[in-house]
C-alpha positions in Angstrom: -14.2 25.0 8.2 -15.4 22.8 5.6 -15.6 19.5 6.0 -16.6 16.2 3.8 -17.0 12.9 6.5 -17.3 9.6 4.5 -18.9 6.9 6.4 -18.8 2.9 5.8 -21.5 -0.3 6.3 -20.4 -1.4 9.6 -20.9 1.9 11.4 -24.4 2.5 9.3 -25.8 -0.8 11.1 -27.5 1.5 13.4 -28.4 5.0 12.1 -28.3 6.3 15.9 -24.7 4.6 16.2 -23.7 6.5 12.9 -24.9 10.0 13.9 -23.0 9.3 17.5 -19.7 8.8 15.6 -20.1 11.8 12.7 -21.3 14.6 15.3 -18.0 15.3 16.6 -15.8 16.0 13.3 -18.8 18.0 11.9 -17.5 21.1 10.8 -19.1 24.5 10.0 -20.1 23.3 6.5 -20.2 19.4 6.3 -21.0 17.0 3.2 -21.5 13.2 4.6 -20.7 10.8 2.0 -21.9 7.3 2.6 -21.2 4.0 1.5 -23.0 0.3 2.1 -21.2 -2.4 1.3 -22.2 -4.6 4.5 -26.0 -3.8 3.5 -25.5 -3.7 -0.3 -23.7 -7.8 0.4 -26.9 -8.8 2.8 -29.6 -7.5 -0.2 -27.6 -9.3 -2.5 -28.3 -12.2 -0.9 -32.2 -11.8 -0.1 -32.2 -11.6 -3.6 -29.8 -14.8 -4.6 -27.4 -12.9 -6.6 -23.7 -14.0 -5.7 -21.5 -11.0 -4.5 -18.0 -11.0 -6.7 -15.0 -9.0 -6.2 -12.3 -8.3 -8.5 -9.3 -6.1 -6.7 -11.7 -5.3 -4.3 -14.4 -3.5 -6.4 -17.6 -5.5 -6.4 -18.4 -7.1 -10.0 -21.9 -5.3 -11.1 -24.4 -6.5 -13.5 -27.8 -5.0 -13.7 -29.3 -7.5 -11.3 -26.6 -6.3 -9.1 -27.0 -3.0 -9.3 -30.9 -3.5 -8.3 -29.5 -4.9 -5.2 -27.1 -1.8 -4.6 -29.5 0.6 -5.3 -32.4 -0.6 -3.4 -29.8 -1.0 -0.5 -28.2 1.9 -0.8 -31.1 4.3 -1.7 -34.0 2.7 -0.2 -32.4 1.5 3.2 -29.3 3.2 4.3 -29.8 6.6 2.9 -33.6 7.0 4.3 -31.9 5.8 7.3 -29.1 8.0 8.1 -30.9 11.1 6.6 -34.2 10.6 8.8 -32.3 9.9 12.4 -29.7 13.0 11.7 -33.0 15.1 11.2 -34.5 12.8 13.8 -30.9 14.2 16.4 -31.6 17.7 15.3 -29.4 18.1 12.1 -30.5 19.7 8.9 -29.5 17.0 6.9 -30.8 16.7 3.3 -30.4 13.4 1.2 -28.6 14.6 -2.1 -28.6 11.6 -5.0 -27.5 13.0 -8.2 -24.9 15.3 -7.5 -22.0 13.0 -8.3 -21.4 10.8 -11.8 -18.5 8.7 -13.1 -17.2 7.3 -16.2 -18.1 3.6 -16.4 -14.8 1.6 -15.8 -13.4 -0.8 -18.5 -12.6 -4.3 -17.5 -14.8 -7.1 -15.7 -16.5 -4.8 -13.3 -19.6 -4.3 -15.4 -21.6 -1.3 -13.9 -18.9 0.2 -12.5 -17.9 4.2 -11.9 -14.3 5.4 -12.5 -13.0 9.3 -12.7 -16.0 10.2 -10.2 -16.7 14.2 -10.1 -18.9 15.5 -8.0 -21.0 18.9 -8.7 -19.7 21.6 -6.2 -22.5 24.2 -7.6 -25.3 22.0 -6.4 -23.4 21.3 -3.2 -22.3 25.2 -2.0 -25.7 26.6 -1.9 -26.7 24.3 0.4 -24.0 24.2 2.5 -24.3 28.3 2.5 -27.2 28.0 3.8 -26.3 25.4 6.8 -27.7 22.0 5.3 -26.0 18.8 5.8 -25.7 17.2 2.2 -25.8 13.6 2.7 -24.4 12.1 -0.9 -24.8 7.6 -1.1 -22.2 6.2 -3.4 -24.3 5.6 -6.4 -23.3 7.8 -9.4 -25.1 8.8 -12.7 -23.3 7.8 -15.5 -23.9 8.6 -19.3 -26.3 5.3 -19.8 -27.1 4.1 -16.5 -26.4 4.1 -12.8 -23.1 3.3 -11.6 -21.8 1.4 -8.4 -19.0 3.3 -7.0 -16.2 3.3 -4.3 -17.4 5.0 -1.1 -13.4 6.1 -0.6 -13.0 7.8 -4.1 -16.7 9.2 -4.0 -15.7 11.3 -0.8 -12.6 12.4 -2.1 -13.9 13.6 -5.1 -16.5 15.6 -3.3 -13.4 16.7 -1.2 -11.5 18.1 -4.0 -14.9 19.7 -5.9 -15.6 21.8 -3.0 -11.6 22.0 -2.3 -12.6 21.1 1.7 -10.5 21.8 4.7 -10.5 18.5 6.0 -11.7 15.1 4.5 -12.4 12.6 7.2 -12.9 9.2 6.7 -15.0 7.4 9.8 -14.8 3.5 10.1 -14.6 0.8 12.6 -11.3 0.4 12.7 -9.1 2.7 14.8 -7.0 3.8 12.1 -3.9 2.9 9.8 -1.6 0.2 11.3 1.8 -0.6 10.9 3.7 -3.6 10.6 3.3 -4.5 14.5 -0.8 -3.4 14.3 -0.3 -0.4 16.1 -2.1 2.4 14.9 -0.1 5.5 12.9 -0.9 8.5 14.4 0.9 10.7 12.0 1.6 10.5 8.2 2.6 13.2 6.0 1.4 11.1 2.8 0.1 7.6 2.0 2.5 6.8 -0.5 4.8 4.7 0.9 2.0 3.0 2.7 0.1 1.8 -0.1 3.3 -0.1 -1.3 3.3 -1.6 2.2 3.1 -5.3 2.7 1.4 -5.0 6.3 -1.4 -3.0 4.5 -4.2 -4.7 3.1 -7.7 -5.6 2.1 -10.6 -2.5 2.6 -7.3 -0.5 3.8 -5.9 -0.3 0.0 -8.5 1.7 -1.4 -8.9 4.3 1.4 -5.4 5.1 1.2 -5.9 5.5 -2.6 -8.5 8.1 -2.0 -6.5 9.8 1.1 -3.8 9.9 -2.1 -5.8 11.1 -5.0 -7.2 14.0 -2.7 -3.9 15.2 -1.4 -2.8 15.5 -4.5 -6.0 17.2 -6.0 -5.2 20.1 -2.7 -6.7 19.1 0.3 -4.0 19.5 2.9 -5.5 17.5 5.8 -6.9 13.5 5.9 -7.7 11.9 8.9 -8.5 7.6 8.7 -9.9 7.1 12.1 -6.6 8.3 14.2 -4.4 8.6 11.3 -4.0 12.1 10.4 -2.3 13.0 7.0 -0.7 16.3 5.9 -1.0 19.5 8.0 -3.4 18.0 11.0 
């Protein structure tokens, strides 16, 4: 089974923590796709340059993109990729193997219509390495900051993956009474929900755009969509 695992900030706080919550939904191939907004926010601020969000995409200049690159590259991906090899897993760090089309609006250096490059990816997976992919995309002039969410399901539908799973601290999607949804066959009618909200929104966006790219099984922390 095939498997792309997309993990978030909070969880990445401590490497040893992170590899704890991926080893169980590692599958027989695995792609781990990770993002860093909580340690991308923190170098921001080390470096006095104000964080700003606009529909919950973070506003990039190239100061800003300094700070998510050294953040993500230099700190959290050394991280996780050293203390999976550190636990025993053939991890290997993989930057390059996803770019974007820089998004139009206010967002400055920002990645839309992320592909990711399935002919770099299967070799390595064929012969049992652990890609680990950070959410920072080559565009046509420069870097691009992307969504963690949309970066793993574009990965997902490039390899066409059996299961795209989606690790973060929260226990799942909840409904109106904040009780986690254990089953969903899609996220559609969720993400018109008014009890949905915040980070939420654009996870369920990417749950969406890779069901209907052909991956048949999403699982958000307890919340399994499709076949699962």
């Amino acid at each position: 089974m095939t498997k792309v695992v997309k993990i978030g900030g909070v969880l990445l706080e401590t490497p040893a923590v992170a590899v704890q919550a991926i080893r169980p939904v590692l599958g027989d191939q695995t792609v781990i796709v990770h993002g860093g907004g909580v340690q991308i926010t923190r170098m921001l601020e080390r470096m006095k340059v104000k964080s700003e969000f606009i529909e919950g995409l973070r506003v990039t200049d190239e100061s800003t993109l300094s700070g998510v690159a050294a953040a993500l590259l230099g700190e959290v991906h050394t991280a996780l990729v050293g203390e999976l090899q550190r636990q025993g897993l053939p991890a290997v760090g993989m930057f390059g193997a996803v770019k974007a089309s820089q998004k139009k609006g206010p967002w400055g250096l920002v990645g839309t219509n992320v592909r990711a490059d399935a002919a770099a990816l299967k070799p390595l997976l064929d012969s049992g390495r652990i890609p680990v992919i950070p959410t920072l995309a080559l565009g046509t002039e420069s870097l691009l900051n992307v969504n963690g969410d949309e970066t793993a399901a574009a990965v997902a539908v490039a390899l066409q993956c059996d299961e795209l799973v989606f690790l973060t601290d929260v226990p799942g999607v909840k409904d109106a009474e904040g009780l986690v949804i254990e089953k969903a066959h899609r996220p559609d009618q969720l993400l018109t929900a008014s009890f949905v909200s915040g980070g939420m929104i654009p996870k369920l966006r990417a749950v969406k755009t890779a069901m209907d790219r052909g991956i048949t099984l999403v699982r958000v922390g307890r919340t399994v969509f499709g076949a699962g």
